[in-house]
N, C-alpha and C positions, 0 to 999 in steps of 0.2 A: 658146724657149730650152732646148739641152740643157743637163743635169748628167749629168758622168760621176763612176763609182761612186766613184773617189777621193773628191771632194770629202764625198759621205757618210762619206765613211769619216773625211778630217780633221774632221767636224764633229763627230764623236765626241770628241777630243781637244783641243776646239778649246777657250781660253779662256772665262772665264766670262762677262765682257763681250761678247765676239761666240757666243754661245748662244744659238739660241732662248728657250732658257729665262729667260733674262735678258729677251729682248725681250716674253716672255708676263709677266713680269714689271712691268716698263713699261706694258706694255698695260693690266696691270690698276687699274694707279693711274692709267688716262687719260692717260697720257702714251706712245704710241706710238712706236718709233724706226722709224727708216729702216733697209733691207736694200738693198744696191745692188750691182749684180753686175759686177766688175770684169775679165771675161773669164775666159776657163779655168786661166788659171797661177796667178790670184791668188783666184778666185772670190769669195763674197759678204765686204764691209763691211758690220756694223752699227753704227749711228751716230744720235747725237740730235742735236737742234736748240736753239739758244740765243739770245737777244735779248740781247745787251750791248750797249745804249747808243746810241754812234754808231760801234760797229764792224756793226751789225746782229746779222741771224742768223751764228751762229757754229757748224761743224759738231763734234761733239765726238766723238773715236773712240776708245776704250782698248782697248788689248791687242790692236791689229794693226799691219801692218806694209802702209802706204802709200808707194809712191814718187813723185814728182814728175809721170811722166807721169798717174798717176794723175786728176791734180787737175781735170784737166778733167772728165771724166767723171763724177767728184763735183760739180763747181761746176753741170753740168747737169742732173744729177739730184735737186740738192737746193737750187739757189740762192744757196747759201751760197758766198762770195767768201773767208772766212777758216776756217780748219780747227785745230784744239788737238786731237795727235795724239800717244796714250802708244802709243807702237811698243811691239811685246814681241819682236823682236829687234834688236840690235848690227847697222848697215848703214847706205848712204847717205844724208847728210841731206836730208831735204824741207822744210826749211823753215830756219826760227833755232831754236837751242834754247834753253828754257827751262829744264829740268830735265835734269839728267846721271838717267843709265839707274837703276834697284832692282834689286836680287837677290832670286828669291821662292824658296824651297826647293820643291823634287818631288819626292813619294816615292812610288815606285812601287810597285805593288805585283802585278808580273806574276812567276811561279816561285811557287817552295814557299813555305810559310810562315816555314820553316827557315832559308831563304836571306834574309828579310826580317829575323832577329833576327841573323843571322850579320854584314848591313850595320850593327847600329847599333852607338853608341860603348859600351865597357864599362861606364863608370858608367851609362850609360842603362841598360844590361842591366840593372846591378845593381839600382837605384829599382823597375823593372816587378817584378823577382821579389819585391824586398822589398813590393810595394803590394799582391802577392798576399794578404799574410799577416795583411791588417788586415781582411779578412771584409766589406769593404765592397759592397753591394748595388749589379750593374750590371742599367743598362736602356738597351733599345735603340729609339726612337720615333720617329714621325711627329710633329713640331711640330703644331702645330693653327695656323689661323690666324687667330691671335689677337694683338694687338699689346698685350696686356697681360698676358703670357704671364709668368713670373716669371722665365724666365730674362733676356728681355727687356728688363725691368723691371730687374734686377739690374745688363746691362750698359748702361742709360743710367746709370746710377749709377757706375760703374767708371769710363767715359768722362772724369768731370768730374772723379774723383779724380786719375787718371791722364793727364789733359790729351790726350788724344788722341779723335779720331772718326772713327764708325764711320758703318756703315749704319743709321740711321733703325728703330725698331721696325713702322714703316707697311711701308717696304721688304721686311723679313722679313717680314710675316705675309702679304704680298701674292704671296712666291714660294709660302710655302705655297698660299694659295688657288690659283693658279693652273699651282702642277706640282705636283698635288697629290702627298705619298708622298713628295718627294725632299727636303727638310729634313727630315735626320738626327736626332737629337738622343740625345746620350748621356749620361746623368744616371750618378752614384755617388751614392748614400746609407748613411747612416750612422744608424740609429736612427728609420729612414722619413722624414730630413729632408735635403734633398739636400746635398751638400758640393763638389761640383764637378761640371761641365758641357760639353762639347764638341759646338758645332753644324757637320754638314757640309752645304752646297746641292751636291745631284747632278746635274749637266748633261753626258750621253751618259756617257763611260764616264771622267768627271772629277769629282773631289767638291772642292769648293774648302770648307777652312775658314772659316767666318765666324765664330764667338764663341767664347770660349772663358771660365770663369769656375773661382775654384778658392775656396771658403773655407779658414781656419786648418788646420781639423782635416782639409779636402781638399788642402793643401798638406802637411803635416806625412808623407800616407798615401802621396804621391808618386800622386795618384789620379791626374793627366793623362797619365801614362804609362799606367798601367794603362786609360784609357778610349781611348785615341789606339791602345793595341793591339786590343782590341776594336773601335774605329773601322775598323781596318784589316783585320780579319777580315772583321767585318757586310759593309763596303762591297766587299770582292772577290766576297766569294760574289752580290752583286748586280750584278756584271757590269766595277765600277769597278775602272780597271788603274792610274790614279795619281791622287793625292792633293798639289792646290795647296794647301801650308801656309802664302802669305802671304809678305808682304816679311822680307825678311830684315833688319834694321838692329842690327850688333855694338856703335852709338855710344849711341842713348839704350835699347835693349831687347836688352841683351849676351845677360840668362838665358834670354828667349824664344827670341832667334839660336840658345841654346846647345840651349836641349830642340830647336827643329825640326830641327836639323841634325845633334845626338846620337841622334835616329831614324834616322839611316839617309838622310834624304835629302839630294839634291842642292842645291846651291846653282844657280844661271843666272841671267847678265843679261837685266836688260831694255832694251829701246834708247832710252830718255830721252825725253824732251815735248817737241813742236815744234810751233811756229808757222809754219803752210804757206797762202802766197796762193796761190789758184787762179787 
């Protein structure tokens, strides 16, 4: 089988869910995905496998874009008769849907640095300069991998207040082990005790947000601004040209919508969940 140099080149850019990194990820917790190579215009799907019941194994694909002829070629290389597919973009449907599309923000971070504070909203501006002036201590790290790790720790806690979930602490400490160097982590402290926190996972030349945490006195400093600029610094000078900051949703999480997208980034659909027989 050839690859031509494109495909390298979109793997660079390519979602965090179809990343290698992701699937060394998997791998590492003994759960191995599938890589199946769908011809040259559409190149590799990664994808796991799933037992529900009496639907059987169940193929499960996020953040790519499968079309119908596809299914075949999937259904033979993996056995699997039913498919549960989060498209990441707007196009024909291959199945029923289940879920209508998300919007995740992008921010780029290809040009001057200049031009990156030039995109965002004013008030944003304002908060980053004013976060400047509280003296609070940034650091820039390699997570370790460790699933007891305190920021960790912190955000299974937030989860349950917040009603909302996330990825698993096993999950994270398992990319660390296994890319090692590319979970980011950006701490501010305040008196050597941390106040807020910002984790990116690095896959090719894409850093996707995973955690994020802010105490009182790290809310009060506007420190996620201040650490998401710095974020955006660290991670260019190491190669990273955009920054997936996660679903957007203006209904239950308006303020979060409002900071990802008051940086400067873009908003984009995604193309909704489908239920595809092969």
């Amino acid at each position: 089988m050839t690859f031509h140099a494109s495909h390298f080149t979109a793997l660079q850019r390519t979602p965090f869910q179809q990343h290698p990194a992701y699937g060394a990820t998997l791998t590492h917790l003994g759960r191995p995905p599938l890589r199946i190579f769908l011809g040259q215009a559409v190149g590799e799907v990664q994808l796991v496998r799933r037992r529900f019941g009496p639907m059987g194994q169940v193929g499960l694909i996020s953040r790519a874009d499968v079309t119908r002829r596809d299914l075949r070629r999937l259904r033979e290389a993996t056995g699997c008769r039913l498919f549960v597919i989060n498209a990441e973009t707007p196009g024909p449907a291959p199945g029923l849907q289940l879920k209508t599309g998300a919007h995740v923000a992008e921010l780029s971070l290809e040009g001057p640095a200049k031009d990156w504070r030039a995109r965002m909203a004013q008030k944003w501006r304002n908060r980053l300069n004013r976060a400047s002036d509280f003296g609070l201590k940034l650091t820039a790290l390699a997570l370790p991998p460790d699933p007891g790790h305190w920021l960790l720790r912190v955000d299974q806690a937030q989860q349950v207040v917040k009603r909302y979930r996330g990825y698993p602490p096993r999950f994270t400490a398992a990319f660390a082990a296994a890319n090692r160097g590319q979970a980011r982590l950006f701490e501010a402290r305040a008196r050597g005790a941390p106040v807020a926190a910002l984790l990116f996972l690095c896959h090719g030349a894409v850093a996707t947000y995973h955690i994020g945490w802010s105490g009182p006195e790290g809310r009060a400093a506007s420190a996620h601004h201040l650490l998401l600029w710095r974020a955006m610094v660290d991670l260019a000078a190491r190669g990273v040209t955009r920054l997936d900051l996660g679903i957007v949703d203006t209904v239950t999480a308006p303020g979060l919508a409002r900071f990802k997208l008051g940086s400067g980034a873009q908003c984009r659909a995604l193309g909704g969940t489908w239920l595809a027989r092969a």
